[in-house]
C-alpha positions in Angstrom: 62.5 168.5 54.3 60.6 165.2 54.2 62.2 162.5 52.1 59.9 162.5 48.9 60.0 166.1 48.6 64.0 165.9 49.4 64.3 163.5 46.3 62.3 165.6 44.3 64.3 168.3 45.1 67.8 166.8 44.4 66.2 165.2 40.9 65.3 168.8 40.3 68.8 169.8 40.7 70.2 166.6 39.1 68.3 167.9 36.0 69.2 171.6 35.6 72.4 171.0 36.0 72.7 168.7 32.5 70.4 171.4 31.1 71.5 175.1 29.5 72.1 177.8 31.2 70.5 178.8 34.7 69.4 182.3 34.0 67.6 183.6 30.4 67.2 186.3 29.0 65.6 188.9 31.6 66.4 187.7 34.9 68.8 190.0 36.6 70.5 190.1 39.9 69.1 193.3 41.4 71.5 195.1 44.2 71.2 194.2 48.1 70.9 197.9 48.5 73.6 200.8 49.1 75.1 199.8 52.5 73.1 201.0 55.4 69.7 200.4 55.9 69.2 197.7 53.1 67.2 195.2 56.0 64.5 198.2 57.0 61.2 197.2 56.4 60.3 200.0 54.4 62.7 199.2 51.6 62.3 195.6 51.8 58.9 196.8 51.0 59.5 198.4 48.2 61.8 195.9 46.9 59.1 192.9 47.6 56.5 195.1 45.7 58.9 196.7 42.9 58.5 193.8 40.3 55.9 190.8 40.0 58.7 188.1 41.2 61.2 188.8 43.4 64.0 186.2 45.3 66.0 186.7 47.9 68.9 183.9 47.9 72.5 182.8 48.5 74.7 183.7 45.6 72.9 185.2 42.1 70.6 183.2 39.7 73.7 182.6 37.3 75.3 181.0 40.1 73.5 179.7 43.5 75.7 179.7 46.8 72.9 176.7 47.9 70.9 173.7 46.8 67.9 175.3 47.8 68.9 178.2 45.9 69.6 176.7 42.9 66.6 175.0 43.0 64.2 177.8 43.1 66.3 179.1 40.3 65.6 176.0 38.7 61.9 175.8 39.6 61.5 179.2 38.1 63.5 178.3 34.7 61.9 175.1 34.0 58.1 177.3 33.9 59.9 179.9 31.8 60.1 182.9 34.1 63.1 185.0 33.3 62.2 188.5 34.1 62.6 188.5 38.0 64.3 190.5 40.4 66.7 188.3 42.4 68.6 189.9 45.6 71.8 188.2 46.9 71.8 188.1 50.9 75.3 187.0 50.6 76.4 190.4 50.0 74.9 192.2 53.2 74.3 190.6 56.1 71.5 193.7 57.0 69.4 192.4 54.1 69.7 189.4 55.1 69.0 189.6 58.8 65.9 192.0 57.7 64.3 190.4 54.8 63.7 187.4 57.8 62.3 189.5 59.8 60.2 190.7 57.3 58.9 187.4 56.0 58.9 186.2 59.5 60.5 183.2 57.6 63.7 182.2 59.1 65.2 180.6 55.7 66.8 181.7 52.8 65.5 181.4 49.9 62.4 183.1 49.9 60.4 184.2 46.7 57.6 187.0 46.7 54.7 186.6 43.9 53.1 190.8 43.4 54.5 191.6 46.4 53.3 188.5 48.6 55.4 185.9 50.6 55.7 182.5 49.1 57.4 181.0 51.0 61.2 179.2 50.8 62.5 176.3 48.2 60.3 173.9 49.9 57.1 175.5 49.2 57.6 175.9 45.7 58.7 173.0 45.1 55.1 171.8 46.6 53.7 174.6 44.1 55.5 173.4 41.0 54.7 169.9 41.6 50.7 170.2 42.5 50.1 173.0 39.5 49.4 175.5 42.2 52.5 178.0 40.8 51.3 177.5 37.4 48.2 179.4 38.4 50.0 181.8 40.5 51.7 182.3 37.4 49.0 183.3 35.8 47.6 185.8 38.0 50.4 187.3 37.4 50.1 187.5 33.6 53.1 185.1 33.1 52.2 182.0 31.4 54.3 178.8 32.3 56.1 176.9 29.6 55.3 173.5 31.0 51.3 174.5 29.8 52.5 174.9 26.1 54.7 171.1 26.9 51.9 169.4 28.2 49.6 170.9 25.1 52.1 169.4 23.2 52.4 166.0 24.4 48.6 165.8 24.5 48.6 166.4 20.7 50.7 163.5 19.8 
């Protein structure tokens, strides 16, 4: 990670941690999976596919087992998404192993948007800091909480 985005990352995380709760109303920890199986590529295909934004991380959105973790969490929060899938590669080392191979993305976290790769905590950082995820967002038909901010501080 390059130092200016590092800093940006560890402000990020300085800041959601003096701020409510990590996960709102909506977000949910989905399963890794029943046992066996859980890293094939068809039903990380499904799973990648089943909701508009899905996360694959250490620990649950409630409560990271990483920085980087957290921070997508936190990324996520701060433009109002709650209702996303999040799967915990902590909890099977299949899905974990697979959902790498899948992505062909050797880092954990990684976030899908409909069913696409994003990339890891790094690229949406880059996202949420150039306004790119805010129109990836929209695509989507969620609508980021920092537009209705921003509309506000323009109209004072």
């Amino acid at each position: 990670m390059s130092g200016s985005l590092g800093r940006a990352a560890a402000a990020l995380l300085r800041w959601g941690r003096g701020v409510g709760g990590l996960l709102g109303p909506g977000a949910r920890a989905a399963g890794s999976g029943s046992g066996g199986g859980s890293g094939s590529a068809e039903q990380l295909d499904a799973l990648v596919k089943k909701d508009k934004v899905v996360v694959f991380l250490k620990g649950t959105p409630e409560q990271p087992q990483c920085g980087f973790s957290n921070a997508v969490v936190q990324i996520l929060r701060l433009h109002g998404v709650r209702d996303y899938a999040a799967y915990n590669v902590l909890d099977d080392p299949g899905l974990r192993q697979g959902i790498k191979d899948y992505s062909n993305w050797p880092t954990i976290p990684q976030v899908y948007l409909n069913g696409e790769f994003v990339g890891g905590c790094d690229i949406l950082l880059q996202m949420h800091q150039n306004g790119d995820l805010v129109e990836e967002l929209k695509k989507l038909g969620i609508r980021s909480v920092l537009l209705d901010e921003k509309k506000d501080q323009d109209s004072k």
